[in-house]
NUMI-824835 format. One record per residue (C-alpha): y, x, z. Coordinates in steps of 0.05 Angstrom, whole numbers, plus 5000, padded with zeros to 4 digits. Layout:
BEGIN
+-------+------+------+
! north ! east !   up !
+-------+------+------+
!     Y !    X !    Z !
...
+-------+------+------+
This chain:
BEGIN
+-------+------+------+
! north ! east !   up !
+-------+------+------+
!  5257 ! 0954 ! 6939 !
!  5276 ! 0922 ! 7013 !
!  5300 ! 0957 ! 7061 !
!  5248 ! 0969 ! 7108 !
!  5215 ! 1007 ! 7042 !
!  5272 ! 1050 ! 7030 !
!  5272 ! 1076 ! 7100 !
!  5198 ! 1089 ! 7101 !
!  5204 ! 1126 ! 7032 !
!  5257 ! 1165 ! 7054 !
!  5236 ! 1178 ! 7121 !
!  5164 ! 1203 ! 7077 !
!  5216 ! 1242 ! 7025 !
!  5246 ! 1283 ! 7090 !
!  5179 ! 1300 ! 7121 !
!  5142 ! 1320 ! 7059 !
!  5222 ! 1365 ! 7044 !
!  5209 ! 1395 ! 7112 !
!  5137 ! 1405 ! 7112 !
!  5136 ! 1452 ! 7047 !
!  5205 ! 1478 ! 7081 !
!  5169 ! 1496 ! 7137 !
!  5109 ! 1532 ! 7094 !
!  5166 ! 1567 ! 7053 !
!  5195 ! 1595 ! 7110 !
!  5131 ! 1612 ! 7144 !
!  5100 ! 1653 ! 7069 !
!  5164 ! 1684 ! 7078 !
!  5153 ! 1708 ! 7142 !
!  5092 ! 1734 ! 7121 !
!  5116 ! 1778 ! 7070 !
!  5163 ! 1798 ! 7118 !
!  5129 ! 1816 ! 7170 !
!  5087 ! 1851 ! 7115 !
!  5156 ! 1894 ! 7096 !
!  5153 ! 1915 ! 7159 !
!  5094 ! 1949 ! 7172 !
!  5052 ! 2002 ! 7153 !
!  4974 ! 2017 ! 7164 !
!  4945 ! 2080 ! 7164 !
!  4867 ! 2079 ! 7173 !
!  4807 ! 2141 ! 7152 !
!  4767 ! 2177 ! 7183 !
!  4754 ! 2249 ! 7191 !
!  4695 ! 2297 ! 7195 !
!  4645 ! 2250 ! 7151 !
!  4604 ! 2319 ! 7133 !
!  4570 ! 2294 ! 7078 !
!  4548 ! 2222 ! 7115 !
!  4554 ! 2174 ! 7054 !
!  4482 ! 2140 ! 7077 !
!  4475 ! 2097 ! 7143 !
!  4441 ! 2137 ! 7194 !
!  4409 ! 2132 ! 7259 !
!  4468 ! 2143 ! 7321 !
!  4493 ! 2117 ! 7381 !
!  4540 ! 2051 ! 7391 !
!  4568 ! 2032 ! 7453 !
!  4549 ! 1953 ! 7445 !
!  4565 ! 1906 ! 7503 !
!  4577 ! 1965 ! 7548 !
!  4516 ! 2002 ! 7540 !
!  4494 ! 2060 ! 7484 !
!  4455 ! 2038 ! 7434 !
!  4419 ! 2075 ! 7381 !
!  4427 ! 2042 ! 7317 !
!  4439 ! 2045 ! 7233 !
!  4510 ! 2058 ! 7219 !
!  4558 ! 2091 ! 7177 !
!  4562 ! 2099 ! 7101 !
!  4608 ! 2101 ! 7054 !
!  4590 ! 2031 ! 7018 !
!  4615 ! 1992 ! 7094 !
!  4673 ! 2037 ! 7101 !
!  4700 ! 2024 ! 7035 !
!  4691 ! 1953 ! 7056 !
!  4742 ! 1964 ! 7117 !
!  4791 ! 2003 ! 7072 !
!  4787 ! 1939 ! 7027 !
!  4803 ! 1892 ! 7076 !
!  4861 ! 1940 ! 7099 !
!  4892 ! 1936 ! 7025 !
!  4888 ! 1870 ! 7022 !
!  4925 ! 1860 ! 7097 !
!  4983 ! 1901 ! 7073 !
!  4969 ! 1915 ! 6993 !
!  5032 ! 1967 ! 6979 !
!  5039 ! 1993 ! 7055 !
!  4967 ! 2016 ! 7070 !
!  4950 ! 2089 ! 7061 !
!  4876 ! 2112 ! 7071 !
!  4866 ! 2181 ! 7099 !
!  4818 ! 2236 ! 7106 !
!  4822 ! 2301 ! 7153 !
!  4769 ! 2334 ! 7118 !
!  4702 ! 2374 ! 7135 !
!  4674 ! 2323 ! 7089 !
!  4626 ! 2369 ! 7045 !
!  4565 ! 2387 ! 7081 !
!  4493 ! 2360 ! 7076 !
!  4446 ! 2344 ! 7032 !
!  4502 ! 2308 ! 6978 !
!  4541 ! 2373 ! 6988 !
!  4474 ! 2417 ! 6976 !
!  4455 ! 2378 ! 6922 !
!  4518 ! 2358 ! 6879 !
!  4570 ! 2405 ! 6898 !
!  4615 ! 2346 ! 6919 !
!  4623 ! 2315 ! 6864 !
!  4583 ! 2261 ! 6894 !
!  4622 ! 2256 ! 6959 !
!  4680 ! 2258 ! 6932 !
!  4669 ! 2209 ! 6870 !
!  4646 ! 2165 ! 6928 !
!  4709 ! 2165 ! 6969 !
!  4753 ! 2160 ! 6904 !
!  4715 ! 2089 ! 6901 !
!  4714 ! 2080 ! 6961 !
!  4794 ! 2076 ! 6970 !
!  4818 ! 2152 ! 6997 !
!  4887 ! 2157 ! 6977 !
!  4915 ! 2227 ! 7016 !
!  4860 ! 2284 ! 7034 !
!  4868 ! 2350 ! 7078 !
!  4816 ! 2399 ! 7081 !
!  4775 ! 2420 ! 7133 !
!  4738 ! 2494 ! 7145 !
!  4674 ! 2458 ! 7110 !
!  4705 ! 2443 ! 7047 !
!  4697 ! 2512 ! 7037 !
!  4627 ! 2533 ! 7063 !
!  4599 ! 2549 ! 6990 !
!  4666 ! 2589 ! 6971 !
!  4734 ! 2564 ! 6946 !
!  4701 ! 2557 ! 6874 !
!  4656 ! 2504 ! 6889 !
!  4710 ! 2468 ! 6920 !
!  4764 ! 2470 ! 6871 !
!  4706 ! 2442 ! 6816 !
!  4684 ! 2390 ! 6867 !
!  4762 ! 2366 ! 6866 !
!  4765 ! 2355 ! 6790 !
!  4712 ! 2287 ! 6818 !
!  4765 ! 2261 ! 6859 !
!  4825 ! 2216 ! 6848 !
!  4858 ! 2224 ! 6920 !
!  4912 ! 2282 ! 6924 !
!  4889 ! 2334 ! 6963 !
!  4942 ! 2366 ! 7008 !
!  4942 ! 2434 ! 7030 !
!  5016 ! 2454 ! 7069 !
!  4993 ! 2524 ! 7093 !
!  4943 ! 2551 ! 7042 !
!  4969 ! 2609 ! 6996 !
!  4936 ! 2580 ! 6939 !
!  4979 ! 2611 ! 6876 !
!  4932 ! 2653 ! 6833 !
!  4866 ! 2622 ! 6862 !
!  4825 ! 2575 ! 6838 !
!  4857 ! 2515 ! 6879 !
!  4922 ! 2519 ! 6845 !
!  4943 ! 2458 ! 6813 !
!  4897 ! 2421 ! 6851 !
!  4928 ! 2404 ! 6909 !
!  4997 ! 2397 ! 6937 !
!  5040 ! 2430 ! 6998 !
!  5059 ! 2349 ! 7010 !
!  5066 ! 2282 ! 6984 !
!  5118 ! 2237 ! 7000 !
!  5101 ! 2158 ! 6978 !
!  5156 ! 2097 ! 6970 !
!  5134 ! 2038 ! 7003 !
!  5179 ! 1979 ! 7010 !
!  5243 ! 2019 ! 7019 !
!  5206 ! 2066 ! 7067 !
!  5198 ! 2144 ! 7044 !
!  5138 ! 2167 ! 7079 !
!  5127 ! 2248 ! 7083 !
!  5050 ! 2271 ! 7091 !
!  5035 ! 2344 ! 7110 !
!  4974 ! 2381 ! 7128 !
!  4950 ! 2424 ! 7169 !
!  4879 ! 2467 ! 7180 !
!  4854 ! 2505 ! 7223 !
!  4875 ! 2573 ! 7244 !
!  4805 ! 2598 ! 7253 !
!  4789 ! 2587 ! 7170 !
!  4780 ! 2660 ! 7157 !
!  4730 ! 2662 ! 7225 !
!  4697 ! 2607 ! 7211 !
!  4689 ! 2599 ! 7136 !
!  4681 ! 2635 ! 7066 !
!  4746 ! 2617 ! 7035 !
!  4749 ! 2680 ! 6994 !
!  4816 ! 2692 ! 6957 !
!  4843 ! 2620 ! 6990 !
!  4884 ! 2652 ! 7055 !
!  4932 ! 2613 ! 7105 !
!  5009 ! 2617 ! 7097 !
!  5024 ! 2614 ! 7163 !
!  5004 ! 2593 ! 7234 !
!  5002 ! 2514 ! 7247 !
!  5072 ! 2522 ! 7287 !
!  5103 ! 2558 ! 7238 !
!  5074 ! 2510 ! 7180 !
!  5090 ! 2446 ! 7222 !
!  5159 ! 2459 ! 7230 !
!  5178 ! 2481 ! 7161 !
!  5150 ! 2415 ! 7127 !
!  5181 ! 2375 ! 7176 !
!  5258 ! 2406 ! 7165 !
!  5239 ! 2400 ! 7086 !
!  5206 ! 2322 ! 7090 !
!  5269 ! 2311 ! 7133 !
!  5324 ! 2344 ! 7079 !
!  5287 ! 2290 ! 7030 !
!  5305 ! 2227 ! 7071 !
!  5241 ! 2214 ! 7093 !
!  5239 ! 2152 ! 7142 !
!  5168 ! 2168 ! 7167 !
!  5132 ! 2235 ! 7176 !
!  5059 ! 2240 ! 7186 !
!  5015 ! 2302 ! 7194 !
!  4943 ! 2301 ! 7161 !
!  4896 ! 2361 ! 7208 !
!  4841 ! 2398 ! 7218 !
!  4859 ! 2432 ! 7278 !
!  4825 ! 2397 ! 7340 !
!  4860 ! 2342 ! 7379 !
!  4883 ! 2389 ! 7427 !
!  4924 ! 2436 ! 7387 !
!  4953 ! 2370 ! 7359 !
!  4979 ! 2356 ! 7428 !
!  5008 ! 2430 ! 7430 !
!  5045 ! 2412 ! 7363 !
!  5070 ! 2351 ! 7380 !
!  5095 ! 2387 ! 7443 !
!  5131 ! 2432 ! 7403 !
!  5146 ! 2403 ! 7336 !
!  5203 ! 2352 ! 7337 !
!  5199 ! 2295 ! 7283 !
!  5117 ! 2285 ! 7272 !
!  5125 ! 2212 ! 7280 !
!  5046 ! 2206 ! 7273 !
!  4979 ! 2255 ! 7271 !
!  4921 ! 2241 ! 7234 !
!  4875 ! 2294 ! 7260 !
!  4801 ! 2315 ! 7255 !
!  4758 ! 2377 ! 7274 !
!  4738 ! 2372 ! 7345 !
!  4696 ! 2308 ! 7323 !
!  4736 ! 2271 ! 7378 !
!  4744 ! 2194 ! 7379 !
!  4817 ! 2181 ! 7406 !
!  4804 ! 2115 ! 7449 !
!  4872 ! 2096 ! 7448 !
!  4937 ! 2123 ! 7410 !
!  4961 ! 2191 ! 7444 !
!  5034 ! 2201 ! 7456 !
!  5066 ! 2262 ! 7467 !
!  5142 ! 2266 ! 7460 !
!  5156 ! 2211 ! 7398 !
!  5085 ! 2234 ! 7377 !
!  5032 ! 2186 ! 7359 !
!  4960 ! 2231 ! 7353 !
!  4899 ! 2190 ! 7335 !
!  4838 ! 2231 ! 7319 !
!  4779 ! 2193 ! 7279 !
!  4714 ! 2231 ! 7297 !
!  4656 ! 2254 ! 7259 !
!  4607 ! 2224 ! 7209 !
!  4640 ! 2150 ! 7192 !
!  4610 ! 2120 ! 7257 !
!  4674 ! 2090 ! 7258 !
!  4744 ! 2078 ! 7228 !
!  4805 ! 2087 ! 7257 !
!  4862 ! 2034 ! 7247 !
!  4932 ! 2048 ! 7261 !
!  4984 ! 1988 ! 7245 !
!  5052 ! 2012 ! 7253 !
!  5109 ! 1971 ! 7247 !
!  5184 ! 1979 ! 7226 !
!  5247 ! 1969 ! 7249 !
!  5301 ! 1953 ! 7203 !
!  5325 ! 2027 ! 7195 !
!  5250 ! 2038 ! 7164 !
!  5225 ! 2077 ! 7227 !
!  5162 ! 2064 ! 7269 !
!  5173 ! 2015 ! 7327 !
!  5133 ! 2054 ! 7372 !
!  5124 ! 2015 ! 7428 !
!  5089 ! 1963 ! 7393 !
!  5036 ! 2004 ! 7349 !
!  4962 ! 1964 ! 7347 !
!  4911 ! 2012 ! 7347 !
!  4836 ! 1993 ! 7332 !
!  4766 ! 2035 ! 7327 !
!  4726 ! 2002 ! 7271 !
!  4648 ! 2004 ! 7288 !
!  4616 ! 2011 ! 7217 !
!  4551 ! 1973 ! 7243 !
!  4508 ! 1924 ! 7190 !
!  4556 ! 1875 ! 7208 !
!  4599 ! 1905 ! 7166 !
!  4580 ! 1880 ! 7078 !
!  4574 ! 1937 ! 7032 !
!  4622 ! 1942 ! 6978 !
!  4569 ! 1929 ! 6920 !
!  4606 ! 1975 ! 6861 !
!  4607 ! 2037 ! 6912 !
!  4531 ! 2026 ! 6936 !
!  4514 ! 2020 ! 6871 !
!  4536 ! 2092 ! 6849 !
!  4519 ! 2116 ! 6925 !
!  4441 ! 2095 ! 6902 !
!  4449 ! 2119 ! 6828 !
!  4465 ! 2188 ! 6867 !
!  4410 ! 2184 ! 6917 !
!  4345 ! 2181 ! 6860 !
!  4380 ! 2247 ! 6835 !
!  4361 ! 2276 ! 6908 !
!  4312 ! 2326 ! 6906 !
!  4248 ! 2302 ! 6949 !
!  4249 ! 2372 ! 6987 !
!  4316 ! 2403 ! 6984 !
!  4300 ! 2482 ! 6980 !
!  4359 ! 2532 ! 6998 !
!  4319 ! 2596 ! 6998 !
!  4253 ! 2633 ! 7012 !
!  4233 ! 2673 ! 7065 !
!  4162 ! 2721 ! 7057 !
!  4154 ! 2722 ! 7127 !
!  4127 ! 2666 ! 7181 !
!  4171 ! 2632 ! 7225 !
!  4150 ! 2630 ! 7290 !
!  4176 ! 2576 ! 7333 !
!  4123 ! 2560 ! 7384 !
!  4140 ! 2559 ! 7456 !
!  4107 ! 2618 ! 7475 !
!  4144 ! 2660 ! 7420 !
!  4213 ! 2641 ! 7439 !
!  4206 ! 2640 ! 7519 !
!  4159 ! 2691 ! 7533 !
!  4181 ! 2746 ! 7479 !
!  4229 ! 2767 ! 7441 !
!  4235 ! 2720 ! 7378 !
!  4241 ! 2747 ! 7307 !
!  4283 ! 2679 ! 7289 !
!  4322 ! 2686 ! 7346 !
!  4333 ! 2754 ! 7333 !
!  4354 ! 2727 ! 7264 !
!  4398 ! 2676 ! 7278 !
!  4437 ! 2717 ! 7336 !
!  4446 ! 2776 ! 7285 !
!  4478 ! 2729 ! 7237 !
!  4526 ! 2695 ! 7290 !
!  4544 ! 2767 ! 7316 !
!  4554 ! 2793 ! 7250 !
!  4598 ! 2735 ! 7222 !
!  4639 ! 2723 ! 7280 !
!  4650 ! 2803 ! 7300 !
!  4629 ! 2796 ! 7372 !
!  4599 ! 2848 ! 7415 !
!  4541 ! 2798 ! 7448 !
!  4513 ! 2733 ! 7433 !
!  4471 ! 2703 ! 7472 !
!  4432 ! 2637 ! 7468 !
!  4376 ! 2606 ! 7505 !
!  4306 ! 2596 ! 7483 !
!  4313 ! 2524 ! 7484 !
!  4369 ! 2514 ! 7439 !
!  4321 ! 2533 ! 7390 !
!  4270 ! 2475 ! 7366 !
!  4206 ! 2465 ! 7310 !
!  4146 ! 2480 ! 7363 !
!  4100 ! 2515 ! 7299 !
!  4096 ! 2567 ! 7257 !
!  4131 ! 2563 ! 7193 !
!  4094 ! 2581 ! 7131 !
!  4124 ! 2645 ! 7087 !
!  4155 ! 2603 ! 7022 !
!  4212 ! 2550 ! 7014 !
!  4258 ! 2551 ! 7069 !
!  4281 ! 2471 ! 7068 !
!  4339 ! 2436 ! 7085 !
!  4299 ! 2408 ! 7137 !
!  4271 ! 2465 ! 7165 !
!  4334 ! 2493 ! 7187 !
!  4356 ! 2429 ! 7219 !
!  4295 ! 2418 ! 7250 !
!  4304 ! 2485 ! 7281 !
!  4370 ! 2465 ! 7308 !
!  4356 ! 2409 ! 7318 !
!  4416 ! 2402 ! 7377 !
!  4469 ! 2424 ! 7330 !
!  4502 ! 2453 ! 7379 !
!  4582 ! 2479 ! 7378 !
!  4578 ! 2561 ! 7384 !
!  4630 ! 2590 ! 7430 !
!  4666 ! 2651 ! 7436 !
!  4698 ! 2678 ! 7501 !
!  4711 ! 2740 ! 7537 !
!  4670 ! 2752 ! 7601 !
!  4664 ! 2823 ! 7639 !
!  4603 ! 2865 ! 7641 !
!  4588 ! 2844 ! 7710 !
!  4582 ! 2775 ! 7698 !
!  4534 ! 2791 ! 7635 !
!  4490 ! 2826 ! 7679 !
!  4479 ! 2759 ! 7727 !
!  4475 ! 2725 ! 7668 !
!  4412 ! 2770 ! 7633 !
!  4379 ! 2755 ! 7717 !
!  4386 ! 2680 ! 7711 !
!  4350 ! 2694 ! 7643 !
!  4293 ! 2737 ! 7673 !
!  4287 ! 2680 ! 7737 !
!  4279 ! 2632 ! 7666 !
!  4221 ! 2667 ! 7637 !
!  4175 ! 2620 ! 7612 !
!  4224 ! 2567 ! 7611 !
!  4281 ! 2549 ! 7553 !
!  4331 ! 2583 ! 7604 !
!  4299 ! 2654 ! 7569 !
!  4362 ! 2681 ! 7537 !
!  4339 ! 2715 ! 7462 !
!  4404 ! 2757 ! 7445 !
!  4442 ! 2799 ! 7395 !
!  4490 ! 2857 ! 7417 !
!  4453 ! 2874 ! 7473 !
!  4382 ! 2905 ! 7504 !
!  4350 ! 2885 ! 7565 !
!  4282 ! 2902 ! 7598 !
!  4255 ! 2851 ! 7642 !
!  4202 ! 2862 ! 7703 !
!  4168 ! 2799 ! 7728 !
!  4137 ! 2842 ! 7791 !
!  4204 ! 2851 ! 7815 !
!  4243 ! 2795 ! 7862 !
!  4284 ! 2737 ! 7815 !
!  4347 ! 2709 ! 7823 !
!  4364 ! 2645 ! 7859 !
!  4412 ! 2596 ! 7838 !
!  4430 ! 2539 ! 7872 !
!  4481 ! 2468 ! 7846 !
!  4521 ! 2446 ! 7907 !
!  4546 ! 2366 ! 7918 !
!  4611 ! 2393 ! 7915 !
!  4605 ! 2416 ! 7834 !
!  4609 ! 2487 ! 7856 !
!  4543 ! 2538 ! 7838 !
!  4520 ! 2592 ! 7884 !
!  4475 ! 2651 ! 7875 !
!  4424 ! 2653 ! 7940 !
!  4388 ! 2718 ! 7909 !
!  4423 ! 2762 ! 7864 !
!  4351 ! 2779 ! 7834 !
!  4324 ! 2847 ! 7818 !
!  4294 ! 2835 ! 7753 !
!  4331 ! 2869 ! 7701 !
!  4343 ! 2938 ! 7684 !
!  4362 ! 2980 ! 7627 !
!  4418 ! 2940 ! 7601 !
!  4449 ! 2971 ! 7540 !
!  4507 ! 2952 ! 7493 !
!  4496 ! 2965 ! 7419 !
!  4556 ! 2997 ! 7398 !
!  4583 ! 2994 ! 7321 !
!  4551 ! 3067 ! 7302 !
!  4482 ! 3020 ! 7321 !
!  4486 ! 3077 ! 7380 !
!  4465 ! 3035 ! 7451 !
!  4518 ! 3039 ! 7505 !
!  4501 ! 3022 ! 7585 !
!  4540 ! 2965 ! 7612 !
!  4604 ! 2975 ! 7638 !
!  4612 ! 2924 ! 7697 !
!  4685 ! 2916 ! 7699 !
!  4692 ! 2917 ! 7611 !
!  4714 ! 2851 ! 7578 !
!  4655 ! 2840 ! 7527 !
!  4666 ! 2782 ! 7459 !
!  4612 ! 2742 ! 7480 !
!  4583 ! 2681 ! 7435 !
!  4535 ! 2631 ! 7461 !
!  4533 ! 2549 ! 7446 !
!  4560 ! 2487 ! 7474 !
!  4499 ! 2464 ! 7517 !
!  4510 ! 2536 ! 7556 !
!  4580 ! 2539 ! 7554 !
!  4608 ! 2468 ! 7568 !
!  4549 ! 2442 ! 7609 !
!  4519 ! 2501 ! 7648 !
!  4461 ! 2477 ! 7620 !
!  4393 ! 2515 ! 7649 !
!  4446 ! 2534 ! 7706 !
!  4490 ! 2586 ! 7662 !
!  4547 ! 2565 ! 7697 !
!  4579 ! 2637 ! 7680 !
!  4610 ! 2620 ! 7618 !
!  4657 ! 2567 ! 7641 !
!  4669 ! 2591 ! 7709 !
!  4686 ! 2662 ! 7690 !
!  4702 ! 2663 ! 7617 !
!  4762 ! 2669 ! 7587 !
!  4796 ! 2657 ! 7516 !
!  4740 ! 2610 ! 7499 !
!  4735 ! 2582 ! 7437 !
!  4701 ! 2527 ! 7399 !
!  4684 ! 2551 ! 7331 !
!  4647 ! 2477 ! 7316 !
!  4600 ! 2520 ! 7277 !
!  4528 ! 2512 ! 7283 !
!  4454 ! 2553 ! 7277 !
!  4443 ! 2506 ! 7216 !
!  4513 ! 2521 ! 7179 !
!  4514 ! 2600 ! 7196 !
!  4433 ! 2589 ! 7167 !
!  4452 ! 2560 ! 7103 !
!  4517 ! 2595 ! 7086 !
!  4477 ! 2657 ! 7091 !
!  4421 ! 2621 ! 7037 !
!  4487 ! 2611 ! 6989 !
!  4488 ! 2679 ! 6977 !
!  4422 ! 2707 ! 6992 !
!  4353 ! 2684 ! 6961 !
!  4306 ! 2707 ! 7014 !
!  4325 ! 2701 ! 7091 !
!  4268 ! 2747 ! 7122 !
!  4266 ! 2755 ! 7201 !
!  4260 ! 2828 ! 7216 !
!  4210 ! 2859 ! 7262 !
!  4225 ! 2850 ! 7336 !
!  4268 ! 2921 ! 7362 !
!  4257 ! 2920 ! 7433 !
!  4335 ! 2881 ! 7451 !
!  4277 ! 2843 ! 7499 !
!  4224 ! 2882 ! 7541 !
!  4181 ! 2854 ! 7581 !
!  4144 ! 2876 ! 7631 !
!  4084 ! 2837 ! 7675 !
+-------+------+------+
């Protein structure tokens, strides 16, 4: 071989050594880089969605109602996740997961064979896990492979013992990662969950498992709840060493990653519209680099392929579905026209505020006529799953507060100025005679947000409290009153109730709905009959 050969097949030699050099170094880099990072990505509040359904996508700026969701196109994202980081991904749920018609149906076994598919690794429980009592839970759990985690339930002696865990610390890579969990404080309000109690408050709970995930080395410690994304503020506030929170409940979408203190708080919505994507990475002491955390909202829109094996047992599931799903029976019409729920006092309104004031131990509830939907008389018979929603068809939050006596009084006006109109108030707790001869109140919205009464009105009269004896008590002006009404009232002075949020205090969310307080009541009861009307609403022309 010449010279001139020698060089060139050398010179070929060195650029083919550094090429694959170069390729080494950068597959090296990769796994690296892969070392040094973690994803966490769920979702929280599915409530029984495993099917696409018809909701709203911001697309291109605008809101958009469109199919999306389902379990098959979410376990597609968790997938991808794996494969992105295969031994440092974990995939999270923050529970209220069993409801609908799965729930109803299978006892979720369905929903949660379906997310055991699907790729759920770490599960806390929400209040709705527990809706048809602890039992049904517990045997729903023996379906799923994830490990359920439950920090501040008393579970010894109950039927969830020995399936789930007070927290579950995972090797990845040389990191020790410590998961906790957390639910909300409100269980026993909101929920049946029988012999299941809490152990403590959230505070209390949150700072115990972080000094014991700490005394076990662990590099990273991340909090799985179901309290609402702002008491996850107030614990990050407080609670030193939550490096992240996974959170659910208040079916909020965290735009971005919230920081409070060292805290990173995502919270990842309601019903799998979306997925939330968190991709922390490490320095070389194994904790999160927090300033450079990527943070993404997955839509779960068509353009998202269905994992084939999990639609597959998603449909095998779906032929079991009853046509008509039938909770209960009722031997008494429904009537839900207009005229019957803002002219009168309504024997399902009357209903439906009895059960809220009865589960929830308040002295008043109150809800307008128009919260209330169907438009028709219901026929004596089934009661359907359908039925109920159709009635709330809304779904809205119910609220609890404290408000005085005089403000309930302007309140029970506004509702006499509304007769006619969905601003009628059909109540619980309370009587109330109105006169239509007599002058109404006057309510005007000013530019400046504020709301001022022009006429006090002079409609009402008669307004009596019934007390616990079932004895009726007159109004005391200046007494604080447990009042419960719903979201559209409450948060939106919707129909101009601007009461509630202007003057009442202590106000609480329970993110419990007409349709859940309906059904729970059908667990346990076979026939859900309206009573006859008992003059809480007099009218008179």
């Amino acid at each position: 071989m010449d010279q001139f050969h020698a060089n060139v097949v050398g010179k070929f030699v060195s650029y083919c050594f550094l090429f694959f050099l170069t390729l080494s170094l950068l597959g090296c880099e990769s796994a690296t880089s892969q070392k040094e990072s973690l994803i966490i990505i769920g979702t929280g509040d599915l409530q029984g969605m495993v099917e696409p359904h018809e909701q709203a996508y911001e697309i291109n700026g605008t809101k958009e109602n469109i199919k999306g969701g389902g379990i098959s196109r979410i376990a597609s994202v968790f997938k991808e996740a794996k494969l992105e980081n295969p031994s440092g991904t974990f995939i999270l749920s923050s529970g209220d997961d069993l409801m609908g018609a799965y729930f109803h149906t299978f006892k979720g076994r369905a929903i949660y064979s379906l997310m055991s598919q699907g790729g759920y690794m770490l599960y806390a429980p929400g209040n709705h896990e527990f809706d048809k009592g602890a039992e049904i839970f517990a045997d729903a759990l023996d379906s799923a492979s994830f490990d359920t985690i439950c920090s501040d339930l008393s579970i010894e002696g109950t039927v969830l013992e020995g399936k789930c865990m007070p927290y579950k610390i995972i090797e990845s890579q040389g990191t020790s990662i410590g998961f906790f969990s957390l639910i909300t404080e409100d269980l026993p309000l909101i929920t049946t969950s029988g012999e299941v109690k809490l152990s403590a408050d959230n505070l209390t709970t949150a700072q115990k498992m972080v000094a014991l995930l700490e005394s076990k080395q662990c590099d990273v410690i991340v909090a799985i709840t179901h309290i609402g994304l702002s008491q996850d503020k107030k614990i990050a506030e407080q609670v030193e060493g939550i490096d992240v929170i996974f959170g659910g409940h208040s079916h909020e979408y965290t735009q971005e990653v919230v920081h409070v203190n060292d805290t990173l708080i995502v919270n990842a919505g309601e019903e799998g519209s979306y997925v939330v994507k968190l991709l922390l990475p490490l320095d070389s002491k194994h904790h999160i680099q927090k300033d450079k955390v990527e943070y993404e909202l997955i839509s779960i829109t068509s353009s998202i392929a269905k994992d084939e094996a999990v639609e597959e047992t998603l449909q095998n599931y779906k032929v079991q579905l009853p046509a008509t799903l039938t909770l209960g029976r009722t031997t008494v019409e429904w009537d839900l026209t207009t005229d019957a729920l803002r002219k009168e006092e309504s024997i399902v309104a009357d209903l439906i505020n009895d059960l809220l004031r009865d589960k929830f131990f308040v002295d008043v509830v109150m809800n307008n006529a128009g919260a209330l939907r169907g438009n028709k008389i219901y026929p004596l018979g089934d009661i359907t799953d359908a039925r109920l929603h159709e009635i709330d068809e809304f779904s809205n939050s119910v609220y609890i507060m404290n408000l005085k006596g005089k403000y309930l009084r302007q309140i029970l006006e506004h509702s006499a100025a509304s007769y006619g109109k969905g601003g009628l108030m059909q109540v619980s707790g309370i009587h109330y005679t109105i006169d239509l001869s007599k002058e109404a109140q006057v309510v005007k919205y000013s530019d400046d947000g504020s709301w001022k009464i022009e006429k006090i009105g002079e409609r009402v009269s008669d307004v009596k409290i019934v007390m616990q004896n079932a004895t009726l008590q007159s109004l005391e002006d200046e007494k604080v009153y447990k009042v419960l009404s719903n979201a559209y009232l409450v948060t939106h002075a919707g129909d101009g109730y601007f009461w509630f949020k202007q003057h009442g205090s202590d106000s609480k969310n329970t993110y419990t709905s007409f349709y859940t307080i309906m059904s729970e009541y059908l667990e346990n009861h076979t026939v859900m009959d309206p009573k006859p009307v008992d003059g809480r609403l007099k009218i008179l022309h």
